[in-house]
Each structure stands twice: as structure tokens, then as C-alpha cells.
Wavefront OBJ file of the C-alpha trace (Angstrom):
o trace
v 14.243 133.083 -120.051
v 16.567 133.036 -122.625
v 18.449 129.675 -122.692
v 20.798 128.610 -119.467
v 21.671 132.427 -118.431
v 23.731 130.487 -115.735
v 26.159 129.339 -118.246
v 29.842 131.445 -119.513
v 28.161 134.738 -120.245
v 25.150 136.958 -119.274
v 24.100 137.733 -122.944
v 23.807 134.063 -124.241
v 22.174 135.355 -127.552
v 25.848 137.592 -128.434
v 29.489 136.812 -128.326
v 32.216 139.435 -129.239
v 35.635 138.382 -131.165
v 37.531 138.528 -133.962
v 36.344 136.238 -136.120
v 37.477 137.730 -139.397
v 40.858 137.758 -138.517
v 41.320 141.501 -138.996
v 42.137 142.126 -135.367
v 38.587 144.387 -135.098
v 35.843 143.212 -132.574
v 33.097 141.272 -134.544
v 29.997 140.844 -133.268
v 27.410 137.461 -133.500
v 23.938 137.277 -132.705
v 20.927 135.595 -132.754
v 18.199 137.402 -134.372
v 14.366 136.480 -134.374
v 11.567 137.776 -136.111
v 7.724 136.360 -135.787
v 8.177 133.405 -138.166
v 12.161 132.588 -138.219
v 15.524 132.594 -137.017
v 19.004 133.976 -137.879
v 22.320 133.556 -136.840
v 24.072 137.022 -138.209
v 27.863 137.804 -137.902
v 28.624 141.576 -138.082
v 31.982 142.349 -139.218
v 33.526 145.146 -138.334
v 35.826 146.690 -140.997
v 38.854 149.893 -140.617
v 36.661 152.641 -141.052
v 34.179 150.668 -137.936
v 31.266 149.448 -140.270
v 29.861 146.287 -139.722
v 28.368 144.131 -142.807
v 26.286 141.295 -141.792
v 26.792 138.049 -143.080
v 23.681 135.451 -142.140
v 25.288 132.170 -141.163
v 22.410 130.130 -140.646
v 18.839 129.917 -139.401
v 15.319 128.568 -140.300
v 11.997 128.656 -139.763
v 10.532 128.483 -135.611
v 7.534 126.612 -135.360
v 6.667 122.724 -135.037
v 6.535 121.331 -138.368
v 9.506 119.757 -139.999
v 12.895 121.074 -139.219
v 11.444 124.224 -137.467
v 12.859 125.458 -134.203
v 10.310 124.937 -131.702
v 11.640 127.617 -129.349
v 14.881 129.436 -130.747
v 15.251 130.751 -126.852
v 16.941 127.646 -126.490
v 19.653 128.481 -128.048
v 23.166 129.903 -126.515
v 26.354 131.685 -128.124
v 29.798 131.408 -126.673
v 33.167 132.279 -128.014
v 36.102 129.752 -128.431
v 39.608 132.215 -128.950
v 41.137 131.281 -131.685
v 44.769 129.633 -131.211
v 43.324 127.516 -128.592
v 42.793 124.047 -129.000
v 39.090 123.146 -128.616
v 37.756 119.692 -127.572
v 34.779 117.699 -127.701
v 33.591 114.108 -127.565
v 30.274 113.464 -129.966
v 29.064 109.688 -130.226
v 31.885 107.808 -128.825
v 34.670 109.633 -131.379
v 36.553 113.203 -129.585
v 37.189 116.120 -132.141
v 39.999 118.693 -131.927
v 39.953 121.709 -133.296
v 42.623 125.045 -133.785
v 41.150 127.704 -135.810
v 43.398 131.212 -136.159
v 40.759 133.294 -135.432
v 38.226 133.103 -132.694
v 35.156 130.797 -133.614
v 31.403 130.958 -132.309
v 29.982 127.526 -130.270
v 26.208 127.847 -131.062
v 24.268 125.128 -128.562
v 20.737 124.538 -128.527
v 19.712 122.920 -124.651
v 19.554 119.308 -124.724
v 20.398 119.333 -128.523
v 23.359 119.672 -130.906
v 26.458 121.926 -130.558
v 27.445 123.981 -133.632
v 31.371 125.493 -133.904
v 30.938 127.978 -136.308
v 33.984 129.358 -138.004
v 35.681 132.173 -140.869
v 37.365 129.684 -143.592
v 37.856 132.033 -146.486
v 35.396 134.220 -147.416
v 32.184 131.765 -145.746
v 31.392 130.749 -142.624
v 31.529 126.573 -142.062
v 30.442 124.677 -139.473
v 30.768 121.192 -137.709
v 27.864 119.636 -136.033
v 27.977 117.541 -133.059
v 25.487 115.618 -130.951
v 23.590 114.372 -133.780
v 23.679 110.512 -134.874
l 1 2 3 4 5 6 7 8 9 10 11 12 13 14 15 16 17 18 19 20 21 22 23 24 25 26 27 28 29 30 31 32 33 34 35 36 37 38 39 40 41 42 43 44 45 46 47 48 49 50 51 52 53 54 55 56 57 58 59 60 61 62 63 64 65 66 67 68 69 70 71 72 73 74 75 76 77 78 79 80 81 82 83 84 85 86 87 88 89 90 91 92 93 94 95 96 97 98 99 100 101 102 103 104 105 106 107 108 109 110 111 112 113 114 115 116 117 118 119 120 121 122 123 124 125 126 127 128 129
């Protein structure tokens, strides 16, 4: 199975929102091929194209900084406005991004918030030491 399909949605490998900030639905998902990875935001734009923009990814496998199992991973969508929360090694983190932002967990590893600053995706990391 694909990561906890228990958890906030029944498609844990895409989340829906705006996170362009254009007030169109955007689309995020994790994409796999054979020998990697990819987390790929499609934006939609007025005329309802969507250009992908690769956020991150890597290589799956068990050497190095592979991803043993990329199943593992889950997307979810934090709405931007609201305050987001999180406690990582003793220090809590608060966040308020305009636009909505994407929360990319692996199981039993970090959590990833994901969001539009400019024209590039950032990121904070936390559950890592």
C-alpha cells in the first residue's frame, strides 16, 4: 500500500491547492519512475495549463541517500492563512504562508513543508538532528 491511506486523505501521493497564489487549483504529486523519485507541482495558469515545476526528489534504491521505498511517502495540504505548528527536537516552529503549502512526510522519518516564495519552491525540514 501506498503510505498510511488511513491518514487526512485517500490519495496520499496528491494534494490540490493554490499554491501559486493565483487563486487556480494547483496540483502536487509524487511521481516515480524505475530508478527515481519526483516531487512535481503543476501550476495551473488563466487559460487552464499546467507547467510543472520539480521540487525535489532523488534516486530509490539502498545506497547512499536513496529512498528505499518512495511508497512511504504522504502529501497533505496546509491552507494558507492558517497558522501551522510543529515541535522538531525539543524547539516548536510556526509557520503562516499566504498561499496554501504542501506537508510532504515520509513514515517514521522527516516532515517536509514545502512552499511558493517567489518564483521557487523552499522548504523546511523537520525530524532530522
Amino acid at each position: 500500500p501506498w503510505a498510511d491511506t488511513s491518514s487526512r486523505q485517500s490519495m496520499p501521493y496528491a494534494v490540490s491547492g493554490d499554491f501559486d497564489g493565483n487563486g487556480l487549483t494547483d496540483i502536487a504529486a509524487v511521481l516515480l519512475s524505475d530508478s527515481e523519485w519526483k516531487l512535481v507541482v503543476f501550476e495551473q495558469n488563466a487559460a487552464s495549463n499546467y507547467r510543472p515545476m520539480i521540487v525535489t526528489g532523488g534516486p530509490i534504491g539502498s545506497s547512499g541517500k536513496a529512498m528505499e521505498d518512495p511508497h512511504r511517502l504522504s502529501l497533505a495540504l496546509d491552507k494558507g492563512g492558517e497558522e501551522w505548528t510543529t515541535t522538531s527536537l525539543g524547539k516548536t516552529f510556526k509557520y503562516k504562508f499566504p498561499v496554501d503549502a504542501i506537508e510532504l512526510t515520509e513514515i517514521d522519518g522527516p516532515l517536509w513543508l514545502i512552499h511558493r516564495s517567489g518564483d521557487e519552491y523552499k522548504y523546511e525540514v523537520f525530524g532530522y538532528e
